[in-house]
VMD Tcl script that draws the C-alpha trace (Angstrom):
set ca {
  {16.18 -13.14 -12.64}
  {13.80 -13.28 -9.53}
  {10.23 -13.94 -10.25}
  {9.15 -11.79 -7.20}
  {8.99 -8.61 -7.13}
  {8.42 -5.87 -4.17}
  {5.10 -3.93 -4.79}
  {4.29 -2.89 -1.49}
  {7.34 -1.02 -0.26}
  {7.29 1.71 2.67}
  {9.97 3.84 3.09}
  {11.46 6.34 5.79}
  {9.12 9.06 3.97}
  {6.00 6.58 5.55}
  {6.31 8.72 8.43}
  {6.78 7.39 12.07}
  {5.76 4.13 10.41}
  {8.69 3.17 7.57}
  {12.15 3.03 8.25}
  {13.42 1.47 4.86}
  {16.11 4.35 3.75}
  {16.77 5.73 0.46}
  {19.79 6.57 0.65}
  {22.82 5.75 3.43}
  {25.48 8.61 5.12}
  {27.70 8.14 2.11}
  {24.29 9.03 -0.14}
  {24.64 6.13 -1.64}
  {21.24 4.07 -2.30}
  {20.68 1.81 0.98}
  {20.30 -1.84 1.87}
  {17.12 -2.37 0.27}
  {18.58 -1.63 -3.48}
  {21.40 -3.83 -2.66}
  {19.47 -6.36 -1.76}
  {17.09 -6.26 -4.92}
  {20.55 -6.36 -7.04}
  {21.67 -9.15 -4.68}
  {18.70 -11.28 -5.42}
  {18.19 -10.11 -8.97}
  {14.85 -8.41 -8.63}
  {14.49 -6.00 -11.92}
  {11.82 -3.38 -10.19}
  {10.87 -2.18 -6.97}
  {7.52 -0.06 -5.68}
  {7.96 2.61 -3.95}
  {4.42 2.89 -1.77}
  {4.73 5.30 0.94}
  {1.56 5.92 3.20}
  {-0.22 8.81 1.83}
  {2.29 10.63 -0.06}
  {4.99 10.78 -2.50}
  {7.67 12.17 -0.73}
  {10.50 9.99 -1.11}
  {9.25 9.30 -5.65}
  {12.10 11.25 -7.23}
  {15.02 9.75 -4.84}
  {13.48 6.58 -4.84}
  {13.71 6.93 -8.75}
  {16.94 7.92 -8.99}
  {18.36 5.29 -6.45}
  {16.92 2.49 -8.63}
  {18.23 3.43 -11.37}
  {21.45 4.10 -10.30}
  {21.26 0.51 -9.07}
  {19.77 -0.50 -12.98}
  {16.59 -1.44 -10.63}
  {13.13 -0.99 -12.61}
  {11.61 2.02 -10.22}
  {7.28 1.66 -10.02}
  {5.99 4.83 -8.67}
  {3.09 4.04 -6.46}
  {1.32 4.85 -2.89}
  {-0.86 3.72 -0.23}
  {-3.48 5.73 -0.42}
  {-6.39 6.31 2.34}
  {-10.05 6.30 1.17}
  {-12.41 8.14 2.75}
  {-15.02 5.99 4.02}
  {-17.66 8.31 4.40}
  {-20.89 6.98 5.58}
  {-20.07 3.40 5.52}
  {-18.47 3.12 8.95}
  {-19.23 4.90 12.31}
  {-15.40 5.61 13.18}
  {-14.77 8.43 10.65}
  {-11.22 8.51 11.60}
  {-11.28 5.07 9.98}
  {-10.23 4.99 6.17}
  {-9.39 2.51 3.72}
  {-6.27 0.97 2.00}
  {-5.60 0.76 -1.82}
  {-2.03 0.20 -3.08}
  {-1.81 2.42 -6.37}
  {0.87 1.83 -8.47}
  {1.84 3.91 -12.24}
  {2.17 2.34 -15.23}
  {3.46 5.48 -16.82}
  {3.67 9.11 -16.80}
  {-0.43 9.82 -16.79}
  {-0.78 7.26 -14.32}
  {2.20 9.11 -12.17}
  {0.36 12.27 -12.40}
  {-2.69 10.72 -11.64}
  {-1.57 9.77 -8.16}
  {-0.10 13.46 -7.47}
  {-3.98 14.69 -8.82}
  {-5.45 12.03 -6.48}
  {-2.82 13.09 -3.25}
  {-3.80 16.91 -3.75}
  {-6.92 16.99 -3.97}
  {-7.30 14.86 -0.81}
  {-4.90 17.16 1.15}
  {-6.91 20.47 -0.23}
  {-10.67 19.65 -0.74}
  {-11.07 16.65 1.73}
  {-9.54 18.22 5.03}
  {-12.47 17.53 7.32}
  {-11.27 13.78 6.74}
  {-7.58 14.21 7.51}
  {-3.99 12.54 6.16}
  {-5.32 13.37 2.92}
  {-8.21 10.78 2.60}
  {-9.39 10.43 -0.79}
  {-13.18 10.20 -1.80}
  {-13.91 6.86 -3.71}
  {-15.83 8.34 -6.26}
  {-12.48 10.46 -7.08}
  {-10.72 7.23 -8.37}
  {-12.97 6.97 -11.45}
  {-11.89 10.04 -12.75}
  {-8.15 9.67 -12.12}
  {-7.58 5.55 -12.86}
  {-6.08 5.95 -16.40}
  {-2.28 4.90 -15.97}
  {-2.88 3.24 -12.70}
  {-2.82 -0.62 -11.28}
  {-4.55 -1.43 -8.44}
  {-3.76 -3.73 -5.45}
  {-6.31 -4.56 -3.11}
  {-4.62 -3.51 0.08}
  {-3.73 -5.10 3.58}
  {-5.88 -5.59 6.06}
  {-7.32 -2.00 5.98}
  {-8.29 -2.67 2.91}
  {-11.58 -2.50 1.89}
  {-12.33 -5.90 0.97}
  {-10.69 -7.52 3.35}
  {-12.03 -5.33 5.96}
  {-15.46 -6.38 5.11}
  {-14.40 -9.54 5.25}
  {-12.82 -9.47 9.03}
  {-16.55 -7.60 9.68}
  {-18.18 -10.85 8.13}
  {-20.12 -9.44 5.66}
  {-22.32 -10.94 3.44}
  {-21.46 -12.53 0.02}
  {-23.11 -10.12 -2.07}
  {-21.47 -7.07 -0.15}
  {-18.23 -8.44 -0.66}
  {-18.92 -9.06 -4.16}
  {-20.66 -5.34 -4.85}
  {-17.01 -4.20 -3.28}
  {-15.05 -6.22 -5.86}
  {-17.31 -5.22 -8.37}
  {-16.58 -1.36 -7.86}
  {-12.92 -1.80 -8.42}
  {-13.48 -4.13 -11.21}
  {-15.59 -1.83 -13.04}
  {-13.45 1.41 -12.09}
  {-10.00 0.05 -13.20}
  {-10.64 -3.46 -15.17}
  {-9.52 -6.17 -15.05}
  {-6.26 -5.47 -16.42}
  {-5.50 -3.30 -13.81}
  {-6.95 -4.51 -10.65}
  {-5.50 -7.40 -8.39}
  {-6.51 -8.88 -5.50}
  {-3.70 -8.51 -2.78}
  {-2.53 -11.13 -0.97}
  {0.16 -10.59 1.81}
  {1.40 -12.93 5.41}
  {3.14 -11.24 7.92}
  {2.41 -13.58 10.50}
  {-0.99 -11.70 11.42}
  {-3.72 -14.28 12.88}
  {-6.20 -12.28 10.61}
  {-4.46 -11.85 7.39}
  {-5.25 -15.99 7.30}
  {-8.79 -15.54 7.92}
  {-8.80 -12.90 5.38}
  {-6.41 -14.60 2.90}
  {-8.50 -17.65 1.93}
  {-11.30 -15.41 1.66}
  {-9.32 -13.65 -0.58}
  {-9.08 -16.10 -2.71}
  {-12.38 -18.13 -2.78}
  {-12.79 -14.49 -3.99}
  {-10.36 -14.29 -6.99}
  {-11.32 -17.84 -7.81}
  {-15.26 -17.33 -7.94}
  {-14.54 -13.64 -9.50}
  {-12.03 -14.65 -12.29}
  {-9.52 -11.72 -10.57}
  {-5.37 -12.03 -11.03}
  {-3.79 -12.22 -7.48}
  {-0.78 -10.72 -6.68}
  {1.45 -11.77 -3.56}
  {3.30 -8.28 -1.60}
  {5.02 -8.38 2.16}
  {4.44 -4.82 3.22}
  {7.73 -4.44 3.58}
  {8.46 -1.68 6.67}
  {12.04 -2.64 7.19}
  {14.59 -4.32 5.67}
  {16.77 -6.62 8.09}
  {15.54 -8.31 11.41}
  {16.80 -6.78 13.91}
  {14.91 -3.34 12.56}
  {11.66 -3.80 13.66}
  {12.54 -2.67 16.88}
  {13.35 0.67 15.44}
  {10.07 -0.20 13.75}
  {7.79 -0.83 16.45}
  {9.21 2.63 18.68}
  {8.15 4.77 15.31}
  {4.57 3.37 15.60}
  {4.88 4.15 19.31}
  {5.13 7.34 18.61}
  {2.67 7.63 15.71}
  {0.04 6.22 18.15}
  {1.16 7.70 21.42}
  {1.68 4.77 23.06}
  {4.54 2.71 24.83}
  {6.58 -0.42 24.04}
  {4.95 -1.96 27.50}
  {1.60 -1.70 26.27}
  {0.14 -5.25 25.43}
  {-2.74 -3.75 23.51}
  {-0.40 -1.31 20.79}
  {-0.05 -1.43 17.11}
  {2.47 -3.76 16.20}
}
mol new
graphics top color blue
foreach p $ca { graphics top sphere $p radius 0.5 }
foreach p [lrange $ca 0 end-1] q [lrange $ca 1 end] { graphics top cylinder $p $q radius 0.2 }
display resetview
């Protein structure tokens, strides 16, 4: 039995930004449940960028494949008046531990697509997550994330602590983990020992993800043209998203 685990998992229904499918032509379940039986991994995470599209197929491929299935999402959080660039927003990887926490996330998802429109791509408010954390885990995030965010802005110890703290106090520390992913990214090692002076000083669990996007090598060409697309750029472009 494998003693990792995929919690951070986008799919094709991250749109112009996953392309990990569900299911293949024969609607069978793809590569990536293969590859979970293949290396004997007994759950996956389903985390799609700001929705839950793809939960009940993901569901239903894992267990078909006698795969644990964790219902979760990226979510965006509205920064408000913390940052100038309001079309800015901040990562948190929510995952359910069980059927309020799985309602929770479609509460959370709603209201940000009907009450918080003037933010876009369904942006929750932080406040929101207070009333709506029973059933849920919490990751950190990636680099949007707000901590490490703060971090790559280089601020001060006690801001970066007041930012644990919030999550700390809204979920506990049963159900909040600091998030600690390497893709290769020159700033996720700046921000990863950070990280974990962090956990260290704050007595928080870590948790290690990959952000998976796509599943085999050679697709992160397919990869990169999506986010092309989802930025209006071009694959010449030195400066894109990658």
């Amino acid at each position: 039995m494998s003693e990792f685990v995929h919690l951070h998992l986008h799919t094709e229904y991250s749109l112009l930004d996953g392309v990990c499918k569900i299911y293949d032509i024969q609607n069978q379940p793809d590569l990536v449940f293969q590859l979970a039986q293949k290396y004997k991994m007994p759950a996956l995470a389903i985390t799609d960028h700001g929705n839950m599209f793809g939960a009940i197929e993901f569901y239903e491929a894992s267990t078909a494949c006698g795969i644990k299935p964790i219902i979760g999402c990226e979510m965006y959080i509205d920064p408000e008046d913390e940052i100038q660039d309001q079309r800015k927003s901040f990562h948190i990887t929510l995952l359910a531990k069980d059927e309020i926490g799985y309602k929770n996330l479609m509460k959370l998802l709603s209201k940000g697509y009907t009450e918080n429109l003037i933010a876009g791509k369904g942006k929750i408010k932080k406040n929101w997550l207070n009333e709506y954390k029973e059933g849920l885990v919490a990751l950190s995030g990636c680099l949007e994330g707000e901590i490490s965010y703060k971090i790559l802005e280089n601020k001060d110890e006690k801001i970066l602590k007041d930012t644990v703290g919030f999550y700390l106090d809204t979920f506990g520390r049963d159900n909040f983990y600091i998030e600690l992913m390497y893709n290769n990214l020159p700033e996720q090692k700046i921000v990863l020992e950070k990280l974990l002076e962090l956990a260290k000083k704050m007595d928080i669990k870590t948790v290690a993800t990959n952000d998976v996007h796509y599943v085999k090598k050679d697709d992160y060409v397919l990869q990169e043209i999506l986010l092309c697309i989802a930025t209006r750029t071009t694959l010449d472009d030195p400066n894109r998203l990658k």
